[in-house]
C-alpha positions, 0 to 999 in steps of 0.5 A: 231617736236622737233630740237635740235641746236647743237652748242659747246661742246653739244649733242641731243638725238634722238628716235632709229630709221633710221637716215637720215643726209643730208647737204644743201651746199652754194657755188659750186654745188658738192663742199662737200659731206658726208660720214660716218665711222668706225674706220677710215673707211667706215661704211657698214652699211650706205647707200648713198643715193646721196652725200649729204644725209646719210641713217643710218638704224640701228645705233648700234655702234659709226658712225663718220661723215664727210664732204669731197670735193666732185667731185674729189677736194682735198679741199673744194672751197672758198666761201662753208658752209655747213649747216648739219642735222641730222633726223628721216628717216621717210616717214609717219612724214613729220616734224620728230625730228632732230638734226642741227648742226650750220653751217661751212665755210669749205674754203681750207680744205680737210676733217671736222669731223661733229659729231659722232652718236651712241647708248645711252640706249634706244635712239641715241646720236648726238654729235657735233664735232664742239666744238668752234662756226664760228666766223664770218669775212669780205670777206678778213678775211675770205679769210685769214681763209681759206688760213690758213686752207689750208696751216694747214689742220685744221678747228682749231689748237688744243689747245695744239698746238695753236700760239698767235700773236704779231703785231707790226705795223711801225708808221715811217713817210714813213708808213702814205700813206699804213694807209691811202690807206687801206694797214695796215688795209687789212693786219690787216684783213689777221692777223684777219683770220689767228689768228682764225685758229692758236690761237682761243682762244685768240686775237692778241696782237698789238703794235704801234712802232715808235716815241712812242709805245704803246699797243693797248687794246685787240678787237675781231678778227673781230674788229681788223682791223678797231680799229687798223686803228682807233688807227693809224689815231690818232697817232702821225707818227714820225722816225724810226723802231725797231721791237726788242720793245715790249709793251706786257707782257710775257704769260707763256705756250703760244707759240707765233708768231711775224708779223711786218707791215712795208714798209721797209723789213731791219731789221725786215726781219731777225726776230732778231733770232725768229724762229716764227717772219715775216715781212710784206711789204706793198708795191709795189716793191717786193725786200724783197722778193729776199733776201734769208734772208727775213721771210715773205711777200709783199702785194702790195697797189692797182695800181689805188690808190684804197682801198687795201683790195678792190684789195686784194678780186679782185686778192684773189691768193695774200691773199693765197701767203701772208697767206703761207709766214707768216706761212711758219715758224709754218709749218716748226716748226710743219708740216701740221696738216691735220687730227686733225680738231676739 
């Protein structure tokens, strides 16, 4: 048996015979199925053996395919990956050459082009769909991934569409109790999964604003969270506020969003005229959220004194609100982008 691992922008190559796809799903029984297509239809030619496993008897034009929901559901069900190969139907090779693609956490999406498969001289040709590889994130980044491909309708924006993100995290005296309780830190992570969907190809870019600001250097999305809390445990807490400071450079060609951590909706919350900038609250009293002119969120700390990201992953339906609130603007700027996942 020979297997090819399809990560990337890559391709394997199989002998010109039926072809079975099947998918291994971990998360809810029934929560995806697979389907195949033609010219964004169904391929007659394929048969469904079961929801998860294709029969392509004779592949003599380009088959695209996809995982859907399955029973019914509109997304998939937090919590799926799906784990998709492609092989040699045969009854007589126990161990028959395949094809893998690397596996997907498809959470709050409604469709995932996996890869196309067609005619290549004398062989067949398995391309992966799946052109940037998982990254891999905590529960809450992860829970913010999924929100976000829920609210966008994508795995990942295309690239062309992509939005950068600059934080700007309040380091006022009134600030040091959500650094300390996990609140900045939990809100840190939700950036980190909402980034992966928006702006994969590039990391966020953090500020610390207050008595004196300073530019972080630039982490993996899934260091985020934990260097900036680093950054701020050594920082020096002082007085006042101004989301307008910026210690960031300008980037030409890269559309950019502003997300500003504070406990105090005034003055951020009217994001300064920026279409794409929101405010983060971390706090208890949900106030901000009554100002019509408030662009953005609240993520409460937890009510027992808890750590926040621990409270946010028991009550998850405050991650979803919060991740809809800070892309509220991009939608309205660009609309859902369902049905040009990668």
């Amino acid at each position: 048996m020979v297997t090819h691992v399809l990560d990337g922008k890559s391709r394997a190559h199989l002998p010109r015979r039926p072809l079975a796809v099947s998918m291994a799903v971990v998360g809810e029984p029934g929560s995806a199925a697979l389907a195949a297509r033609m010219n964004g239809n169904a391929d007659p030619s394929a048969i469904v053996h079961s929801p998860v496993l294709l029969i392509l008897p004779r592949v003599q034009h380009e088959t695209l395919i996809v995982a859907v929901p399955g029973e019914g559901r509109s997304t998939f069900p937090t919590g799926t990956t799906i784990h998709v190969s492609v092989a040699v139907d045969s009854a007589q090779d126990p161990d028959p050459d395949r094809a893998q693609l690397t596996a997907r956490d498809v959470s709050g999406l409604s469709y995932l082009e996996l890869a196309t498969i067609g005619p290549d001289g004398d062989r067949l040709a398995v391309t992966t769909r799946l052109e940037d590889p998982e990254v891999p994130l905590g529960p809450l980044a992860s829970r913010a991934r999924a929100a976000a491909r829920a609210v966008l309708g994508v795995d990942q924006v295309p690239d062309e569409r992509q939005t950068g993100i600059d934080v700007r995290v309040d380091t006022s005296l009134s600030m040091l109790g959500s650094v300390r309780n996990g609140g900045v830190h939990a809100i840190m992570d939700i950036v980190a999964g909402i980034s992966s969907v928006v702006s994969a190809d590039e990391v966020p870019r953090v500020s610390l604003i207050g008595h004196r600001s300073v530019g972080l250097p630039a982490v993996d999305v899934t260091e985020l969270a934990a260097r900036t809390q680093e950054a701020l445990l050594s920082s020096k807490f002082g007085v006042g506020f101004d989301p307008s400071v910026t210690t960031e450079g300008s980037v030409s060609g890269v559309r950019r969003m502003t997300v500003s951590i504070t406990d105090s909706a005034s003055g951020a919350s009217l994001g300064g005229g920026d279409p794409l900038a929101v405010t983060v609250v971390v706090s208890p009293s949900r106030a901000a959220l009554s100002s019509p002119e408030f662009v953005g969120a609240v993520v409460p700390p937890s009510p027992n004194g808890g750590d926040t990201s621990e409270f946010l992953l028991g009550d998850p339906e405050i991650v979803d609100q919060v991740v809809e609130a800070v892309l509220r603007p991009l939608v309205h700027n660009n609309g859902r982008l369902s049905g040009t996942v990668s």
